[in-house]
Gaussian input, Z-matrix of N, CA and C with variables (Angstrom, degrees):
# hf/3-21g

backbone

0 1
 N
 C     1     B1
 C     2     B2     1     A1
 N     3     B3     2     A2     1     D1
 C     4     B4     3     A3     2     D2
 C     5     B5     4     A4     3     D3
 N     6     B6     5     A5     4     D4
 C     7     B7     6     A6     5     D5
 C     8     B8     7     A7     6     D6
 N     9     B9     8     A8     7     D7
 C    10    B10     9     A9     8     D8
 C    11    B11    10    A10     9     D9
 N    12    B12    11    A11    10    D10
 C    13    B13    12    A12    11    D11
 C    14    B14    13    A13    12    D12
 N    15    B15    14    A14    13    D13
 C    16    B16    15    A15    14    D14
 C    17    B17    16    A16    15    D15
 N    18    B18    17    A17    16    D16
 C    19    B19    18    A18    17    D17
 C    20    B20    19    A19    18    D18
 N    21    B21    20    A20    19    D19
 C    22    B22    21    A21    20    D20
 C    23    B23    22    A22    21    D21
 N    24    B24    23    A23    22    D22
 C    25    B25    24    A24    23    D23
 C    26    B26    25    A25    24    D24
 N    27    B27    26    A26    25    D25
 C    28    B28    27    A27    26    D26
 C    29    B29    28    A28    27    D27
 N    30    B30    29    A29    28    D28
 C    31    B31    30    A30    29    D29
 C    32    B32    31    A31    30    D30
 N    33    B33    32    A32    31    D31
 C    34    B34    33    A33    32    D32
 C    35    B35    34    A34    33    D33
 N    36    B36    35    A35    34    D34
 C    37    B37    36    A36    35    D35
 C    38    B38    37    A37    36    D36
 N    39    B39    38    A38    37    D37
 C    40    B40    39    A39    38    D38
 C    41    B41    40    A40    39    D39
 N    42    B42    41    A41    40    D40
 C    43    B43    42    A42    41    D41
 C    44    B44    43    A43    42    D42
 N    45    B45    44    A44    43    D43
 C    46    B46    45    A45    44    D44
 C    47    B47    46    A46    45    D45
 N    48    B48    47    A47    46    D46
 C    49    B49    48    A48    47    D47
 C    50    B50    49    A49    48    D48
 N    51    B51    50    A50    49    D49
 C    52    B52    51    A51    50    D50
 C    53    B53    52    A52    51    D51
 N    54    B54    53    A53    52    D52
 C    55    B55    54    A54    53    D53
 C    56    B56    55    A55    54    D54
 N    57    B57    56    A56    55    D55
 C    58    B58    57    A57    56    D56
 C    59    B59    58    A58    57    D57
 N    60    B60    59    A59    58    D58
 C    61    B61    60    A60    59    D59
 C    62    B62    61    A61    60    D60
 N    63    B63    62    A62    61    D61
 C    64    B64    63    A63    62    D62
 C    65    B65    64    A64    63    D63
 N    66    B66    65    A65    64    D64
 C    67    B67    66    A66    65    D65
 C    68    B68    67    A67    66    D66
 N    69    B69    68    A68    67    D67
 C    70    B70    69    A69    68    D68
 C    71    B71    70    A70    69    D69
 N    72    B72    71    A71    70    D70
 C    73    B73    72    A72    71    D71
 C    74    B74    73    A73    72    D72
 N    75    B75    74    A74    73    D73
 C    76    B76    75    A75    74    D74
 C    77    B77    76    A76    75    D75
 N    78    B78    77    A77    76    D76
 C    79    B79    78    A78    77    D77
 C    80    B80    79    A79    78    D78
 N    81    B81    80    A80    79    D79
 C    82    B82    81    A81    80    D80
 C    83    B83    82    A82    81    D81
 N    84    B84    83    A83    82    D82
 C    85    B85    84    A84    83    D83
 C    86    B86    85    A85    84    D84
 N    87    B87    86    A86    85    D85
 C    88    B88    87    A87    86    D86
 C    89    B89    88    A88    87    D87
 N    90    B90    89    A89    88    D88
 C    91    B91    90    A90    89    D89
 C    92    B92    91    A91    90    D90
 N    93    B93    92    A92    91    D91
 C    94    B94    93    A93    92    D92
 C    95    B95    94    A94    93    D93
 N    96    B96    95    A95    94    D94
 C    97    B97    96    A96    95    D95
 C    98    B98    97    A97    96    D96
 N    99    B99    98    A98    97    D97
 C   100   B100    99    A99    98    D98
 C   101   B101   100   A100    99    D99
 N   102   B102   101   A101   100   D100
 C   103   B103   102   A102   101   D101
 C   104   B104   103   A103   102   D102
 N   105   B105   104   A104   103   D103
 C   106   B106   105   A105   104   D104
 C   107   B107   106   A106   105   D105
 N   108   B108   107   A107   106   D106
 C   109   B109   108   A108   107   D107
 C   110   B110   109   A109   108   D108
 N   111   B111   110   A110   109   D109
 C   112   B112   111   A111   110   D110
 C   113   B113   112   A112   111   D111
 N   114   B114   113   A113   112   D112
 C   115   B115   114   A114   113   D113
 C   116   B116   115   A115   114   D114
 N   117   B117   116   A116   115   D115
 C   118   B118   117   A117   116   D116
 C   119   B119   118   A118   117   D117
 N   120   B120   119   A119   118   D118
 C   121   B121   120   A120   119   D119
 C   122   B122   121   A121   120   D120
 N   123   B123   122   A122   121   D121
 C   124   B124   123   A123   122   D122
 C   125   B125   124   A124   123   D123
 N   126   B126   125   A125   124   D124
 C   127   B127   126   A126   125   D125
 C   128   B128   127   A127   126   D126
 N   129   B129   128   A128   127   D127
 C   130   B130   129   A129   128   D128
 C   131   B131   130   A130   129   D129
 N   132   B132   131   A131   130   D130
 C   133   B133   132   A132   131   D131
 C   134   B134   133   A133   132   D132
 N   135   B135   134   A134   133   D133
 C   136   B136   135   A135   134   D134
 C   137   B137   136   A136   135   D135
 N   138   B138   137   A137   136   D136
 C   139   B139   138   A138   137   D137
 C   140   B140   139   A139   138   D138
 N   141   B141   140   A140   139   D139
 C   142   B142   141   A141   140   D140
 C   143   B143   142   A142   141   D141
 N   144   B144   143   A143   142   D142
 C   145   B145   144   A144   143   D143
 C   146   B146   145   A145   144   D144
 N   147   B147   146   A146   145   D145
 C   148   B148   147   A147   146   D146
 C   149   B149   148   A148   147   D147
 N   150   B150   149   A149   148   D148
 C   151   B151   150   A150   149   D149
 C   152   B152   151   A151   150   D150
 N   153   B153   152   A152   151   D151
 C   154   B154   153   A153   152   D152
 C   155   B155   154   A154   153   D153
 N   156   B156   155   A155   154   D154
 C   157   B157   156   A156   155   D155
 C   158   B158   157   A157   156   D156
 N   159   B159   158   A158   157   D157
 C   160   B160   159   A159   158   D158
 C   161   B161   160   A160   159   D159
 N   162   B162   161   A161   160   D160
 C   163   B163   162   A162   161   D161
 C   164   B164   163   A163   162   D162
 N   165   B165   164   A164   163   D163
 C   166   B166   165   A165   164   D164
 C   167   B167   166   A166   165   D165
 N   168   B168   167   A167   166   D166
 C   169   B169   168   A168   167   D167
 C   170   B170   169   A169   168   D168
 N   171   B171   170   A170   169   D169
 C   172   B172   171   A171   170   D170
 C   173   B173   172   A172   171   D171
 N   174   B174   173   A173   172   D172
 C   175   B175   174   A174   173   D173
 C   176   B176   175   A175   174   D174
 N   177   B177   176   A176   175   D175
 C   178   B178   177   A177   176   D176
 C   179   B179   178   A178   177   D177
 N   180   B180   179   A179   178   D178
 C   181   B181   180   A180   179   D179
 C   182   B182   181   A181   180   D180
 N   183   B183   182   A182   181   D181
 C   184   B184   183   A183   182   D182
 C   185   B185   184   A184   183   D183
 N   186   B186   185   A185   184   D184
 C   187   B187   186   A186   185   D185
 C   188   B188   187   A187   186   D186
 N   189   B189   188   A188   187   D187
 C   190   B190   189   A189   188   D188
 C   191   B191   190   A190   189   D189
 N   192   B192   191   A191   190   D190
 C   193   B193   192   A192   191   D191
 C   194   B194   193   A193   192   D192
 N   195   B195   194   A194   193   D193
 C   196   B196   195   A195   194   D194
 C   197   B197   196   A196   195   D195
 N   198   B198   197   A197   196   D196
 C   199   B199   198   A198   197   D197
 C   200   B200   199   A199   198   D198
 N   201   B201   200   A200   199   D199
 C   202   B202   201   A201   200   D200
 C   203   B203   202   A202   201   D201
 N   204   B204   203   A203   202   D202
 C   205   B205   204   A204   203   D203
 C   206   B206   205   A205   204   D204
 N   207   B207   206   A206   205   D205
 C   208   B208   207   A207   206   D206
 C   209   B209   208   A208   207   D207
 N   210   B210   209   A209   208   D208
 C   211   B211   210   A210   209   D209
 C   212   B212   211   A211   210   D210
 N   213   B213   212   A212   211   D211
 C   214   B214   213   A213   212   D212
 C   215   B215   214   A214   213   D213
 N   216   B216   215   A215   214   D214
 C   217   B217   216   A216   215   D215
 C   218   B218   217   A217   216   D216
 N   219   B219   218   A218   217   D217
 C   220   B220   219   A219   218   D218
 C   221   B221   220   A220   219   D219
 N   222   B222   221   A221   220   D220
 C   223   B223   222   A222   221   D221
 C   224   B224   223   A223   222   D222
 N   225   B225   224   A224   223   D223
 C   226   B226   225   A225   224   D224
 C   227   B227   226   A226   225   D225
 N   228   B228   227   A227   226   D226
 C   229   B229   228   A228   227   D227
 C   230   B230   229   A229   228   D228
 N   231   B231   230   A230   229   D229
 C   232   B232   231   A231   230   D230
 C   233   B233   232   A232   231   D231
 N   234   B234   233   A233   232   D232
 C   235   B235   234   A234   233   D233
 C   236   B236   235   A235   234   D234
 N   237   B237   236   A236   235   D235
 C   238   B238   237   A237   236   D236
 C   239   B239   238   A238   237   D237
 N   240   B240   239   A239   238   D238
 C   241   B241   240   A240   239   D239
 C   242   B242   241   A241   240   D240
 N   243   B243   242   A242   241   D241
 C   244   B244   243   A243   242   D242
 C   245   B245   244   A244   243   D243
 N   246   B246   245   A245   244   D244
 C   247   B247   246   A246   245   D245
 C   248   B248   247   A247   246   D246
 N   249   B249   248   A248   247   D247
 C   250   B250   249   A249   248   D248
 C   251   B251   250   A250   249   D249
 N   252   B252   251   A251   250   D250
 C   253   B253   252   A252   251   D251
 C   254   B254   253   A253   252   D252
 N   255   B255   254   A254   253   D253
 C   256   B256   255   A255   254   D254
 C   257   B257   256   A256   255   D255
 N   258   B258   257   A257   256   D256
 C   259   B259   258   A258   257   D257
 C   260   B260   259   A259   258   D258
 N   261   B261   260   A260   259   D259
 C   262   B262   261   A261   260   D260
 C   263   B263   262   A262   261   D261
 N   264   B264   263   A263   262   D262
 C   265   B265   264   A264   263   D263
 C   266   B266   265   A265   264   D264
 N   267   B267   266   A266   265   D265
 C   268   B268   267   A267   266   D266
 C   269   B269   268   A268   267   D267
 N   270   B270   269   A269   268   D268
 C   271   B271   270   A270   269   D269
 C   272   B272   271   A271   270   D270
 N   273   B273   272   A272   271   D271
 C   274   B274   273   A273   272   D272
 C   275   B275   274   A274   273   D273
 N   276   B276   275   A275   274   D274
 C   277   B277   276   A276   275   D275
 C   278   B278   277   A277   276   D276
 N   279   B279   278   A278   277   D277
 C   280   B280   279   A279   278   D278
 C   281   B281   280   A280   279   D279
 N   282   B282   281   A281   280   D280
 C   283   B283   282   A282   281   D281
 C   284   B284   283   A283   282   D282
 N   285   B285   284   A284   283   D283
 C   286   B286   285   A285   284   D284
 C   287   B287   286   A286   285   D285
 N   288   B288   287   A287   286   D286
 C   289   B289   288   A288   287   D287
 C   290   B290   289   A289   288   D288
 N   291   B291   290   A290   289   D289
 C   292   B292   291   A291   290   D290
 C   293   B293   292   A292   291   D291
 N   294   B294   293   A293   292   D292
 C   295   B295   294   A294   293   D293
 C   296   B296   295   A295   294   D294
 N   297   B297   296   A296   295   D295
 C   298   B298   297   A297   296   D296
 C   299   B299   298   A298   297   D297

   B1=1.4446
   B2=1.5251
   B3=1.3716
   B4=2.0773
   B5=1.4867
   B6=1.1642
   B7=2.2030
   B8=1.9521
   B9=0.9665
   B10=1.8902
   B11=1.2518
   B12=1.2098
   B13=1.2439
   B14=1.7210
   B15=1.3818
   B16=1.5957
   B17=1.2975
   B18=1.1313
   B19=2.1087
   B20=1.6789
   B21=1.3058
   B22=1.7475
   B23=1.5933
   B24=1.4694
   B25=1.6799
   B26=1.1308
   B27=1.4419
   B28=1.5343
   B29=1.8595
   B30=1.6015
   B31=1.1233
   B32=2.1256
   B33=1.6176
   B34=1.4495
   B35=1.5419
   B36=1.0571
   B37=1.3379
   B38=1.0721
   B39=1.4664
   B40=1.6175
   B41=1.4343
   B42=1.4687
   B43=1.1832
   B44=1.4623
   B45=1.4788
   B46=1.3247
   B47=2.1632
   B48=1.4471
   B49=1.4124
   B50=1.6951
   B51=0.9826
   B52=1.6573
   B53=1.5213
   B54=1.6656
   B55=1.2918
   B56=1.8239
   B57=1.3799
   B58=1.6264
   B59=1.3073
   B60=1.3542
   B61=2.0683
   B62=1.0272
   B63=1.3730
   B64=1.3245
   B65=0.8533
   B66=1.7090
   B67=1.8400
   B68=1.2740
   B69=1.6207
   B70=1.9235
   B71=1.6515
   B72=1.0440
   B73=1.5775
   B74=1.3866
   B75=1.4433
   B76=1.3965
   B77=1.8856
   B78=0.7190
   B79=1.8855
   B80=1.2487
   B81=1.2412
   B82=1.0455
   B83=1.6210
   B84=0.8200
   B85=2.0353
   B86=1.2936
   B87=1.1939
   B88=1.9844
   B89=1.6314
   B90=1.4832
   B91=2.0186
   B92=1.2179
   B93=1.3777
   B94=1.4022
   B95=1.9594
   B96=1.1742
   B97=1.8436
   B98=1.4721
   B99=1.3606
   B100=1.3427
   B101=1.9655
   B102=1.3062
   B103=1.4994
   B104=1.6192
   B105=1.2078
   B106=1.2817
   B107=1.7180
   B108=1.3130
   B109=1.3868
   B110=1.4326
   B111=1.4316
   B112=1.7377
   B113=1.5617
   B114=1.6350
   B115=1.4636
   B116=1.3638
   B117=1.5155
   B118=1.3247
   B119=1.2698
   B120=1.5137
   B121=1.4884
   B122=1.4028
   B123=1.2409
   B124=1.1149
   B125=1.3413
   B126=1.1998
   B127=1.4393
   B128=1.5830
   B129=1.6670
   B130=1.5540
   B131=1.8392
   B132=1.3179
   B133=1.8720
   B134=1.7671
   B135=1.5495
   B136=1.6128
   B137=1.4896
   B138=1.4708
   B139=1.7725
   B140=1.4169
   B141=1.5538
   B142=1.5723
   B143=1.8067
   B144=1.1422
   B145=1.4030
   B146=1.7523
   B147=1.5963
   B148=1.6180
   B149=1.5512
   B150=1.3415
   B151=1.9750
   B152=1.5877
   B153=1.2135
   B154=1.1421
   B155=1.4790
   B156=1.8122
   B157=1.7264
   B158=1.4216
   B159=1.4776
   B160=1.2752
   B161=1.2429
   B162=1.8727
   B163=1.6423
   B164=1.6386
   B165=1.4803
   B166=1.6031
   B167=1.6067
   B168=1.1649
   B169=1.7059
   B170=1.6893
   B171=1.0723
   B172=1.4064
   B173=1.5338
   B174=1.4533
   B175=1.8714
   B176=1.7884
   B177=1.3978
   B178=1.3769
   B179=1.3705
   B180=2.0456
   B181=1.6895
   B182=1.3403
   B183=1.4838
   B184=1.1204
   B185=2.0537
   B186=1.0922
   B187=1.5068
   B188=1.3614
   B189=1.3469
   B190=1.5401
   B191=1.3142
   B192=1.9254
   B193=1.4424
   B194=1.5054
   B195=1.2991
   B196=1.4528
   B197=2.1331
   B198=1.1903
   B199=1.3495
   B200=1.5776
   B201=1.3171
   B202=1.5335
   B203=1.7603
   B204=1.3416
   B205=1.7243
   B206=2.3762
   B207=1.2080
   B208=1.0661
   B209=1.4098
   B210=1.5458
   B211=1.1700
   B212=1.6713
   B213=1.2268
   B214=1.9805
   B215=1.2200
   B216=1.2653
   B217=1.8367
   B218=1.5333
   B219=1.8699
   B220=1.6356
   B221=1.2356
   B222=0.8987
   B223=1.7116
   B224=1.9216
   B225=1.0941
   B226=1.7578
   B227=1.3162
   B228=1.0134
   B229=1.2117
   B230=1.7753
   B231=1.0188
   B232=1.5784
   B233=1.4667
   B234=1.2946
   B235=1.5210
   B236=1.7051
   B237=1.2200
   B238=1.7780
   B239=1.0194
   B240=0.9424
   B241=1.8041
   B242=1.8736
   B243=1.5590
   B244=1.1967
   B245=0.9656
   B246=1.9649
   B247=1.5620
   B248=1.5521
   B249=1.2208
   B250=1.9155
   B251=1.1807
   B252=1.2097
   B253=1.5853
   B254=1.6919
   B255=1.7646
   B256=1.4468
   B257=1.9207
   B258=1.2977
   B259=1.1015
   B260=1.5331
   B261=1.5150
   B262=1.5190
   B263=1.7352
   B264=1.1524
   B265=1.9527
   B266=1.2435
   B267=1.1313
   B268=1.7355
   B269=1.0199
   B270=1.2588
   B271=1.9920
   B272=1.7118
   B273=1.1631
   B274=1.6184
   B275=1.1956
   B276=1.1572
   B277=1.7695
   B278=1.3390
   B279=1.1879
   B280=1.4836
   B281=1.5692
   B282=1.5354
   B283=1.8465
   B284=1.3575
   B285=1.6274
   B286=1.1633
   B287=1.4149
   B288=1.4177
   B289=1.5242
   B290=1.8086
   B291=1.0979
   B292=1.8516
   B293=1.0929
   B294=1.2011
   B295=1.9206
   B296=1.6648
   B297=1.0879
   B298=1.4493
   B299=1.7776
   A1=111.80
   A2=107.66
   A3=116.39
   A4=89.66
   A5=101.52
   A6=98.92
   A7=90.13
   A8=116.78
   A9=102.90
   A10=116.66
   A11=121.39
   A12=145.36
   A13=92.93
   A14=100.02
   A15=115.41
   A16=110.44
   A17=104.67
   A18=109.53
   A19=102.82
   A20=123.05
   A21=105.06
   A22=98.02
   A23=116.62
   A24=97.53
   A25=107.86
   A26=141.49
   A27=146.70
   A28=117.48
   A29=108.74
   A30=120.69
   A31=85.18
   A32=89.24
   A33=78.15
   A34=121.08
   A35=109.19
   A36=94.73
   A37=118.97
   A38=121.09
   A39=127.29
   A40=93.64
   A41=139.77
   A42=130.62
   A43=95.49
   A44=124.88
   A45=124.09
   A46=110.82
   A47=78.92
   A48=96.03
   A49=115.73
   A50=121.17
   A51=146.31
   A52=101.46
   A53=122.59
   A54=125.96
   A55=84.48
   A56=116.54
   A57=122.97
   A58=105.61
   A59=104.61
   A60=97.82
   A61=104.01
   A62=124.46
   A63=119.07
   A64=129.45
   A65=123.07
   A66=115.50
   A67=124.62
   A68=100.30
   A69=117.27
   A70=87.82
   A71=146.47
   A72=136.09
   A73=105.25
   A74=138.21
   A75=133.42
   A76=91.31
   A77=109.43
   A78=125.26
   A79=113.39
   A80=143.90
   A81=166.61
   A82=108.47
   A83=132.64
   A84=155.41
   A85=94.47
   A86=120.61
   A87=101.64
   A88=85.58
   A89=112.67
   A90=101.12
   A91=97.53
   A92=132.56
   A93=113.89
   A94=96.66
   A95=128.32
   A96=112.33
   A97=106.39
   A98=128.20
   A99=105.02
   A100=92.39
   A101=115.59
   A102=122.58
   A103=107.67
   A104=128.50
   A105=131.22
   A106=104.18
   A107=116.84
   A108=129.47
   A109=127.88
   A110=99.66
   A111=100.42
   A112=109.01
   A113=97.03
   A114=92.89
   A115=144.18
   A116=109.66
   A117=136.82
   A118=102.65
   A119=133.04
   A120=128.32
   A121=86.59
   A122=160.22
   A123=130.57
   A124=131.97
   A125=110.53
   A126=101.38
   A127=119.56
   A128=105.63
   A129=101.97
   A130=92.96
   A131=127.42
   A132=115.71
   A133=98.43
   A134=115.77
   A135=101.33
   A136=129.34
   A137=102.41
   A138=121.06
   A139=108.80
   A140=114.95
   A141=132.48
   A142=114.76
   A143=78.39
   A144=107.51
   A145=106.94
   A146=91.42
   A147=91.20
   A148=135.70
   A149=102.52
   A150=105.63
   A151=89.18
   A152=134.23
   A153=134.32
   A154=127.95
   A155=102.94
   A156=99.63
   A157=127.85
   A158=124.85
   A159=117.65
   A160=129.37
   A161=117.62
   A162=109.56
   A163=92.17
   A164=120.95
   A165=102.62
   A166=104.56
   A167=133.60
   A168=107.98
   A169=99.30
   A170=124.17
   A171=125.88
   A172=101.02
   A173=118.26
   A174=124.13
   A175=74.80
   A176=144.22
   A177=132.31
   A178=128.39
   A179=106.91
   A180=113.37
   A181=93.22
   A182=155.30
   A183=125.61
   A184=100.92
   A185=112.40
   A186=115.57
   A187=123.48
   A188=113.72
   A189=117.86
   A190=104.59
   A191=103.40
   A192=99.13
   A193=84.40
   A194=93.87
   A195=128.73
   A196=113.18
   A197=110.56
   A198=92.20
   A199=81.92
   A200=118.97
   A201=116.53
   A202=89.78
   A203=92.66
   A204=113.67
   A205=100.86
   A206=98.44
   A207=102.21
   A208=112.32
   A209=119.15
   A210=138.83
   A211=102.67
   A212=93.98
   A213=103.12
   A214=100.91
   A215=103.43
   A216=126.22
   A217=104.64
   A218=95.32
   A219=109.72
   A220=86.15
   A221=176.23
   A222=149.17
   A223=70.70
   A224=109.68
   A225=93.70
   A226=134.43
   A227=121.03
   A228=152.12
   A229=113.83
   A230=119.42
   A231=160.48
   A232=95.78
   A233=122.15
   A234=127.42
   A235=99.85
   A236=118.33
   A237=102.81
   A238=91.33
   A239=139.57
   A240=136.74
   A241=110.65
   A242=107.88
   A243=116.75
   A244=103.65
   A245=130.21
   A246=119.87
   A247=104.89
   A248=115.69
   A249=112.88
   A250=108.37
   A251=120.76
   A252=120.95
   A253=122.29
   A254=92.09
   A255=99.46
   A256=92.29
   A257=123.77
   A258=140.21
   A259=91.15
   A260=108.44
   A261=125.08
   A262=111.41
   A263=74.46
   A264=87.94
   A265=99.96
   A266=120.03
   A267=133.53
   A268=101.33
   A269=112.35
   A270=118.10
   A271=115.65
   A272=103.02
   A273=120.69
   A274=95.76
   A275=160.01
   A276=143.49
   A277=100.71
   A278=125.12
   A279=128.69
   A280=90.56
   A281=116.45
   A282=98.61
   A283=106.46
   A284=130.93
   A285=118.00
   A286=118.99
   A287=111.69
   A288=112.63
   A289=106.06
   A290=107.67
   A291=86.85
   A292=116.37
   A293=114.14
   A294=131.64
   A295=115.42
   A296=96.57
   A297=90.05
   A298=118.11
   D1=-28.62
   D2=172.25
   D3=-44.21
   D4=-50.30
   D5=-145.31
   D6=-75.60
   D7=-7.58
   D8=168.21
   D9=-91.75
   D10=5.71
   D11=-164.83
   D12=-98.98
   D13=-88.40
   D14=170.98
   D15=-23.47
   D16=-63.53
   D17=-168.97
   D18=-67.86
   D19=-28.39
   D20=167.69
   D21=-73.57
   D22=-54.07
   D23=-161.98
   D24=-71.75
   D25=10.70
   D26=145.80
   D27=-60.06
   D28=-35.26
   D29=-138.55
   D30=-106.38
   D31=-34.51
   D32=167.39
   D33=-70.14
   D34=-25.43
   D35=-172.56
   D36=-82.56
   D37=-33.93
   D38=-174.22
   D39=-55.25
   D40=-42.90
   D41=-145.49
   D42=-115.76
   D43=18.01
   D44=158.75
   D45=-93.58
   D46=-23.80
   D47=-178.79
   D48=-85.35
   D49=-10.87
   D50=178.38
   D51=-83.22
   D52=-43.65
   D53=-136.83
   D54=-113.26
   D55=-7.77
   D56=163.67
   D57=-86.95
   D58=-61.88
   D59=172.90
   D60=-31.50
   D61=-82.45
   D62=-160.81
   D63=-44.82
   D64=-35.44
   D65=174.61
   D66=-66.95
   D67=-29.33
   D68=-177.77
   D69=-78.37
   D70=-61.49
   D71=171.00
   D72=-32.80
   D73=-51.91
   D74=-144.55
   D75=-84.56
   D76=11.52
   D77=-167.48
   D78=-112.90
   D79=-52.82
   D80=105.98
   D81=39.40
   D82=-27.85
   D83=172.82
   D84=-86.72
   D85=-17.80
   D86=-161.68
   D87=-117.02
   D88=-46.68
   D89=-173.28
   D90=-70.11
   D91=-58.37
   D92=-135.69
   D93=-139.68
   D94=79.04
   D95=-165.97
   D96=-69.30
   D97=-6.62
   D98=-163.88
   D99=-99.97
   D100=-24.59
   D101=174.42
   D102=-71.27
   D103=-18.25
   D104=-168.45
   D105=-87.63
   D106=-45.46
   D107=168.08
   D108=-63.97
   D109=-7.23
   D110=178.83
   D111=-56.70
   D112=163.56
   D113=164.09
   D114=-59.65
   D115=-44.40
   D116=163.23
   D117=-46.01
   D118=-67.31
   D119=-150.76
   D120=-87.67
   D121=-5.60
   D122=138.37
   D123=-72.19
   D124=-43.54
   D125=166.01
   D126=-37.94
   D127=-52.86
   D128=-165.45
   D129=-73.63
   D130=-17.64
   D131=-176.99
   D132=-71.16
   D133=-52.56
   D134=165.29
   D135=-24.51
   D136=-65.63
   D137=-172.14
   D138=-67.97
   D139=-9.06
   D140=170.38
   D141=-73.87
   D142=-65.40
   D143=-172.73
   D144=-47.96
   D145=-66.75
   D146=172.74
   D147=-64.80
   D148=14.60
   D149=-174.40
   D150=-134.10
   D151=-12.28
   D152=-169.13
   D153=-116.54
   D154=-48.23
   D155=159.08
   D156=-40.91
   D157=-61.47
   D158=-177.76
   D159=-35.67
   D160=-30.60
   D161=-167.57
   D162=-104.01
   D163=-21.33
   D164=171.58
   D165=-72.48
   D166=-21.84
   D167=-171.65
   D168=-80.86
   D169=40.02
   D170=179.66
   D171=-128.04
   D172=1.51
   D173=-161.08
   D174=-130.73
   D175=-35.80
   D176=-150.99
   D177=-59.93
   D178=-7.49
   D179=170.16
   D180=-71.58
   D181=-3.06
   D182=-160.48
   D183=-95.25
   D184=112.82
   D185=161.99
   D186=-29.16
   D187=117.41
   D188=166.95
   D189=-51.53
   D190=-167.22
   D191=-170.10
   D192=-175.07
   D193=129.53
   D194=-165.76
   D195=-60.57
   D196=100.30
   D197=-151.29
   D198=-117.27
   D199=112.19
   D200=169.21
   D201=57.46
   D202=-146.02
   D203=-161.93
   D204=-63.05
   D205=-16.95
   D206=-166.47
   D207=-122.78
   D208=169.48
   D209=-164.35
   D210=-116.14
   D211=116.96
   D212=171.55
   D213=-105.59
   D214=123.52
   D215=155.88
   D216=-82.69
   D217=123.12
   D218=-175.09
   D219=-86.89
   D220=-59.37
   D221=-4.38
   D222=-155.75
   D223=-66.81
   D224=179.43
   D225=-81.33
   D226=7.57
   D227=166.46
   D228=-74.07
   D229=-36.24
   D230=-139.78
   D231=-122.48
   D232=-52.99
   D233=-177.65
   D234=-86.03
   D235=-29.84
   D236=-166.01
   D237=-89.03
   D238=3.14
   D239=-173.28
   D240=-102.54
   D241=-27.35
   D242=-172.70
   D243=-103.96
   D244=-14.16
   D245=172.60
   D246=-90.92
   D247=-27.10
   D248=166.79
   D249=-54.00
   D250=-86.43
   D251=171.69
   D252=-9.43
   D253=-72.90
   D254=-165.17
   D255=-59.47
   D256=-71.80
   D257=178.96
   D258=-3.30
   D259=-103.12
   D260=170.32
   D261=10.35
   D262=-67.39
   D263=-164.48
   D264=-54.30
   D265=-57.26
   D266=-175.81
   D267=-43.31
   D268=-57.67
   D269=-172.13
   D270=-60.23
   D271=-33.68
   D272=-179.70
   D273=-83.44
   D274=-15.27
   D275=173.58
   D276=-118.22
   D277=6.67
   D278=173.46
   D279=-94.79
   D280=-60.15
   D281=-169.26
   D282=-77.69
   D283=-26.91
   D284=163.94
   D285=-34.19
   D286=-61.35
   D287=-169.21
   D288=-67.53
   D289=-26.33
   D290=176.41
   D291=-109.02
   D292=26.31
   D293=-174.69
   D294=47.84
   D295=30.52
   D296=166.18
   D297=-81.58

């Protein structure tokens, strides 16, 4: 029961690390447009998009914020903070309960 433990706090992270790609990808139009359009970096913003949109449009009431000439969406910022947390906790009453 340890090792189901392991594979979520594995699973959080990969997909805490997915949910950073994606914002540094969603950026990518403003540094560099001709690197943003490659094939590759779209392909991998697709394979982003689809494992990752669903739990940010659940963070999307949170108001951007006016940064210089531009507007930052906390919205993932907002989500990696609430899947650590929540994550965490989960993981901590998950090994609590099987004494790991």
């Amino acid at each position: 029961m340890a090792t189901v433990v392991q594979v979520l706090a594995a699973f959080l992270q990969i997909y805490t690390l997915c949910v950073l790609a994606w914002a540094l990808i969603s950026w990518l139009p403003m540094i560099s447009p001709s690197l943003a359009y490659n094939d590759t970096v779209l392909a991998i913003r697709k394979f982003l998009n689809s494992i990752v949109e669903p739990y940010i449009r659940l963070f999307r009431f949170v108001p951007p914020v006016r940064f210089g000439q531009q507007m930052l969406d906390l919205s993932a910022l907002v989500a990696i903070i609430v899947l650590q947390i929540g994550g965490n906790l989960l993981l901590n009453i998950l090994a609590s309960a099987v004494g790991a």
